[in-house]
C-alpha positions in Angstrom: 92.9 86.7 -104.6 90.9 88.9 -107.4 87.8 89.9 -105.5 86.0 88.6 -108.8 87.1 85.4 -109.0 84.9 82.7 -108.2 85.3 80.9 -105.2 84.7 77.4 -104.3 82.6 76.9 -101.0 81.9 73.9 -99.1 79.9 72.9 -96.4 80.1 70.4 -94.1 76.8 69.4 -91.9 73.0 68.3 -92.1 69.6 69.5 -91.4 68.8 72.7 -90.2 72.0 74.8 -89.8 72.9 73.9 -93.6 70.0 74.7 -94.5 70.3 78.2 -92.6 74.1 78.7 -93.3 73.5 78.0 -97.4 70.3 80.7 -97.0 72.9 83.0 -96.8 76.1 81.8 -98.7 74.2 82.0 -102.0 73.1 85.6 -102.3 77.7 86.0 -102.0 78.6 86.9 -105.1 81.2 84.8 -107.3 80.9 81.6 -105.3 80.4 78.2 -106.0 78.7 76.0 -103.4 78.6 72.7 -102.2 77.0 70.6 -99.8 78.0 67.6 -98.0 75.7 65.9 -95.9 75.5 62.7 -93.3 74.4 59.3 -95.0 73.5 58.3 -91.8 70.0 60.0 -90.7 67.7 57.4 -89.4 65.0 59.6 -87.8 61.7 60.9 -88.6 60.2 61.0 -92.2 64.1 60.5 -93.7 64.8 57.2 -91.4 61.0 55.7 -92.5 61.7 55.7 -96.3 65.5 55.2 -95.8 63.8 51.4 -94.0 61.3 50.5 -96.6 63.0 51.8 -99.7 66.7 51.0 -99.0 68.0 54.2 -100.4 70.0 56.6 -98.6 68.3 58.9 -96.3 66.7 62.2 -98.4 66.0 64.9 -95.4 69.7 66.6 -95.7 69.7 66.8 -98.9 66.3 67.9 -99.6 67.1 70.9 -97.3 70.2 71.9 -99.1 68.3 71.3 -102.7 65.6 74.1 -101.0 68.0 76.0 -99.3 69.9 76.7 -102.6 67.2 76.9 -105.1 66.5 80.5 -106.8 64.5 83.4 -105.0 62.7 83.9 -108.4 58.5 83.4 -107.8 58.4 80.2 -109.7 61.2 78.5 -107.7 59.8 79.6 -104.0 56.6 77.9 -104.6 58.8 74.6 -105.6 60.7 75.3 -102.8 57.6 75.4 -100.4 56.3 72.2 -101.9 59.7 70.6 -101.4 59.3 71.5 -97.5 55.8 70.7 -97.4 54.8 68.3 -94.1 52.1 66.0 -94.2 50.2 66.2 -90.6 47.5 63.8 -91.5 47.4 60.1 -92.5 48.1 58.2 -89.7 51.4 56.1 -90.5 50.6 56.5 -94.2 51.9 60.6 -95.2 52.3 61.8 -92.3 55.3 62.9 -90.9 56.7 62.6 -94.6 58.2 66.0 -96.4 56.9 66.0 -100.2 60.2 66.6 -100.7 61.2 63.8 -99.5 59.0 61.4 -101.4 59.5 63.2 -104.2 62.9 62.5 -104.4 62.7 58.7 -103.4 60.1 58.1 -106.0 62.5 59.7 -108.3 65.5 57.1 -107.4 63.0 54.3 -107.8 62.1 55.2 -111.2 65.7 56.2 -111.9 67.3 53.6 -110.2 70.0 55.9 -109.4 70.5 57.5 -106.5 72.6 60.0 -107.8 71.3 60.7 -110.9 68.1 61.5 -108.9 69.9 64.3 -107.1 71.2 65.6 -110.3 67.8 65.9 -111.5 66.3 67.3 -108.6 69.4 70.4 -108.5 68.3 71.0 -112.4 64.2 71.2 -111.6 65.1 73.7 -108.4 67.6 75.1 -110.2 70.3 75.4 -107.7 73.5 77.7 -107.2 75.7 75.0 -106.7 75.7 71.0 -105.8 74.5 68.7 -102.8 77.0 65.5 -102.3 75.9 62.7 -100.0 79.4 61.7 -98.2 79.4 58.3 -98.8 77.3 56.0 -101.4 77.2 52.9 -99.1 74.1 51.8 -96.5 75.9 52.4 -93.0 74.8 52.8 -89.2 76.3 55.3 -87.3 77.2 54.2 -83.7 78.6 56.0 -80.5 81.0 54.4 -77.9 79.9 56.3 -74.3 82.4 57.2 -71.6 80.9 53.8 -69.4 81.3 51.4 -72.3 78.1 51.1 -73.2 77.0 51.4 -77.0 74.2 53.1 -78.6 73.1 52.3 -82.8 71.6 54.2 -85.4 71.4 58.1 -85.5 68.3 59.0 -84.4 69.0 56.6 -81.0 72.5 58.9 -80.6 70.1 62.3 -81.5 67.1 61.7 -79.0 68.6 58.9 -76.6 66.0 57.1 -74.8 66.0 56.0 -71.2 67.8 54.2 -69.1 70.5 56.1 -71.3 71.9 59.1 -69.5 72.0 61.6 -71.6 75.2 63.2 -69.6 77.5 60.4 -70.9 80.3 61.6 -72.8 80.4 59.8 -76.7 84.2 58.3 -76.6 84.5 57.4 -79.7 82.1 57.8 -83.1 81.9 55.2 -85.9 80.3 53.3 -88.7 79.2 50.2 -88.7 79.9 48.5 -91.6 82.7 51.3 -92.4 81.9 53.0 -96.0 84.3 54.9 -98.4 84.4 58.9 -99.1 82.6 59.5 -102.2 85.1 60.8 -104.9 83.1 64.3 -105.7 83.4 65.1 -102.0 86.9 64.4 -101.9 87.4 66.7 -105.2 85.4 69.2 -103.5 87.8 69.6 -100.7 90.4 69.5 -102.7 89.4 72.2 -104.9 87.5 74.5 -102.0 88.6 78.0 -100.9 86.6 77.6 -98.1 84.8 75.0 -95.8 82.5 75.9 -93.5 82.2 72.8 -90.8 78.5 73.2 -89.1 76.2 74.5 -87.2 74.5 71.6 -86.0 74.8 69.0 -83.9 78.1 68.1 -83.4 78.4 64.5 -83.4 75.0 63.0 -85.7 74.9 66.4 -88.2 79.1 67.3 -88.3 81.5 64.5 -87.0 78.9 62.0 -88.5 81.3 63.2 -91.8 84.4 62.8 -90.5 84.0 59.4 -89.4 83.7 58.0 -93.2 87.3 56.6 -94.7 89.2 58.6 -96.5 88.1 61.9 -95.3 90.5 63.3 -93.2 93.6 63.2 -96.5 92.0 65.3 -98.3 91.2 68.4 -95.2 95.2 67.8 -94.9 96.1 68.3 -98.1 93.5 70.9 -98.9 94.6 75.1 -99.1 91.3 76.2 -98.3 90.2 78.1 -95.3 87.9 75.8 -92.7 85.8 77.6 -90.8 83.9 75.8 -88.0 80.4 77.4 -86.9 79.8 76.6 -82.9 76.5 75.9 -82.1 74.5 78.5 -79.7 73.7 76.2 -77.1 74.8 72.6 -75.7 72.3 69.5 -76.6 71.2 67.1 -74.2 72.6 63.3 -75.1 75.3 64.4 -77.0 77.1 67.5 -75.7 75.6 68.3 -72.3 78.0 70.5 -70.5 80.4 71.1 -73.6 82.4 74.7 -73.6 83.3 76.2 -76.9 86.5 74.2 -76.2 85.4 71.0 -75.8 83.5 71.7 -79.2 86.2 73.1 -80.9 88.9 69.8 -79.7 85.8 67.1 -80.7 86.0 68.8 -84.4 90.0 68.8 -84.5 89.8 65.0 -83.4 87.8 64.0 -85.8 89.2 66.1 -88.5 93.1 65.7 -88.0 93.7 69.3 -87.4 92.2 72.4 -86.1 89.9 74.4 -88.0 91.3 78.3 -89.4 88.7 80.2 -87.4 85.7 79.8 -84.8 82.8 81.4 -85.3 81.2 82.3 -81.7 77.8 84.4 -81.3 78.1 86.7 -78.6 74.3 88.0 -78.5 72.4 86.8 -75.7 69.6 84.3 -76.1 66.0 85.8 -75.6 65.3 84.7 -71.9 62.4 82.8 -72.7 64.0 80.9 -74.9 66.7 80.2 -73.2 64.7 79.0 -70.4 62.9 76.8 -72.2 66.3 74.9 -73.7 67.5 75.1 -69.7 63.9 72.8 -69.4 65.1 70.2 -71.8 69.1 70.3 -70.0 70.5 72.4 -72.8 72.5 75.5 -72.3 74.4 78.3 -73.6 77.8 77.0 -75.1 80.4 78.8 -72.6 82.9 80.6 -74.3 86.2 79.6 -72.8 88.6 79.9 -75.4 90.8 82.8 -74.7 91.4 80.3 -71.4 93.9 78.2 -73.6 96.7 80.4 -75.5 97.7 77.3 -77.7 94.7 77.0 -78.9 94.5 80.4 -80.2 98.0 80.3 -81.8 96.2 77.4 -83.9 92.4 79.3 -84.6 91.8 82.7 -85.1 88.3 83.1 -83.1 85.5 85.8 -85.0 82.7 86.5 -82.2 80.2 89.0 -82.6 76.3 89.0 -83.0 75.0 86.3 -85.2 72.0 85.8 -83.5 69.0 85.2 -85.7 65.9 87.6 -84.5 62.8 85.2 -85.4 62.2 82.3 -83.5 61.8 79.3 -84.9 57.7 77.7 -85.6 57.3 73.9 -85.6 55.2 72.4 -88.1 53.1 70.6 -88.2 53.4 66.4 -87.9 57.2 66.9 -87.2 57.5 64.4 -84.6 61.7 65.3 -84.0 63.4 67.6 -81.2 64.4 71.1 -83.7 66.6 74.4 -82.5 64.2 76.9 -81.3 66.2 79.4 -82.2 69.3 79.9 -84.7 72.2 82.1 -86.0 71.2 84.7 -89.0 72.3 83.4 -92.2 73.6 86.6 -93.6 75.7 87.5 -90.7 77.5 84.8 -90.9 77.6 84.6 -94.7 79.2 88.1 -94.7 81.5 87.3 -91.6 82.9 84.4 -94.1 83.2 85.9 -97.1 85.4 88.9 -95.3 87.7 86.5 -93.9 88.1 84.3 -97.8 89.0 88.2 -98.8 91.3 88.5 -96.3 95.1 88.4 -96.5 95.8 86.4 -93.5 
């Protein structure tokens, strides 16, 4: 492939780590992104308006719209205004994201929900396109390893107790079951390269893979898929996961194995690492060269891709974020010499 030709990129996530990963895919040059996100967020400022308006939920895909919006002057101060927290107002603003509202009040004088992101990639001006997966109002639900069942996204993100948060999710579904949305099938069909995650496996990634019709078009599809595995485990979802166990969850849900794994081999800062061990999470174990059939399916890329900032809370975010994540240009550039490559 010309190393001027235009390539076709897709991601596959939510929140924070496609917000990081797209960061860096858009200074590439001759690529065309998109972003799919969850319909499925029911947490924090996106799960309150997603309640009371009825729409879908607008925190994914405001982060991709800012993620992918010009460097230029003009377009970072929209871009700051589209991240802006409220930390004041009581149950009134705060907790909201401008961007956010912004983009619910523009489906309610729309009336399309669509049509609203569509508008909101021309004002930000954005290198490329942010698809929700599915159009339809869903619930997404996990099936534990005791039988028990636990609703909603945000309940499967920050289980509460008597819920241990060691349980192992059996099975992940939607409740009423909703239909791919056409441009994301397209986009898959058309891709050079997806890029599944980081994030959290199950309510940010496989949250994707559970919609119907999604899995014909990653087996028809001649693009490269690229899985990111997160830096450390999360507490109530994949407490005690390897990089295998990660790896196998994603080739479930997706009816085949991901190309290449993307593993950071750069220690975590202690003190950060000891405050994830506080909260049960951990360093995901690397034990992949531990099953040879595995790696006659993925090709595994491991190096540094460590980001060297920590990452600063704002203010009235009431949800559980990474305190620490991989450097979007590393893997950006990791990425792009594979799509170059011959093999």
């Amino acid at each position: 492939m010309p190393k001027n030709m235009v390539r076709n990129i897709v991601t596959i996530g939510g929140g924070t780590g496609s917000y990081m990963l797209l960061s860096g895919l858009k200074k590439l040059p001759n690529v065309n992104l998109t972003a799919i996100v969850p319909s499925t967020d029911s947490g924090g400022s996106s799960g309150r308006l997603r309640d009371e308006f009825g729409f879908l939920p607008p925190g994914d895909i405001r982060q991709c719209l800012v993620s992918l919006a010009e460097d230029d002057e003009e377009q970072y101060l929209l871009r700051n205004i589209f991240s802006y927290r409220f930390d004041k107002g009581e149950e009134g603003l705060k907790g909201h994201t401008f961007g956010n509202l912004f983009l619910t009040v523009l489906t309610e004088v729309i009336g399309d929900e669509l049509k609203a992101i569509e508008k909101a990639e021309k004002l930000l001006n954005i290198k490329g396109h942010v698809y929700p997966i599915t159009l339809d109002k869903t619930v997404l639900c996990a099936k534990y390893s005791n039988g028990s069942v636990i609703e909603s996204e945000h309940n499967i993100d920050e289980p509460s107790y008597p819920h241990d948060g060691r349980l192992r999710i059996e099975e992940l579904y939607l409740k009423p079951e909703s239909k791919t949305y056409k441009k994301v099938i397209d986009s898959i069909l058309e891709a050079d390269a997806i890029v599944i995650g980081p994030g959290d496996l199950y309510t940010s990634i496989i949250a994707n893979l559970v919609v119907e019709g999604v899995k014909k078009p990653f087996k028809k599809t001649k693009a490269k898929i690229f899985y990111v595995l997160n830096l450390v485990t999360k507490f109530g979802q994949t407490w005690g996961f390897s990089a295998s166990d990660h790896v196998n969850e994603i080739a479930k849900y997706l009816g085949r194995y991901p190309d290449y794994v993307i593993i950071n081999q750069n220690d975590l800062p202690k003190d950060i690492l000891k405050k994830y061990i506080e909260q049960n999470d951990d360093v995901v174990l690397d034990d992949l060269n531990n099953f040879p059939n595995l790696l006659k399916k993925v090709k595994i890329l491991r190096g540094d891709f460590l980001a060297k900032e920590t990452i600063k809370t704002q203010k009235g975010d009431k949800l559980v974020r990474s305190l620490i994540r991989h450097d979007s240009d590393k893997l950006a550039k990791v990425i792009y010499e594979q799509l170059n490559s011959k093999d």
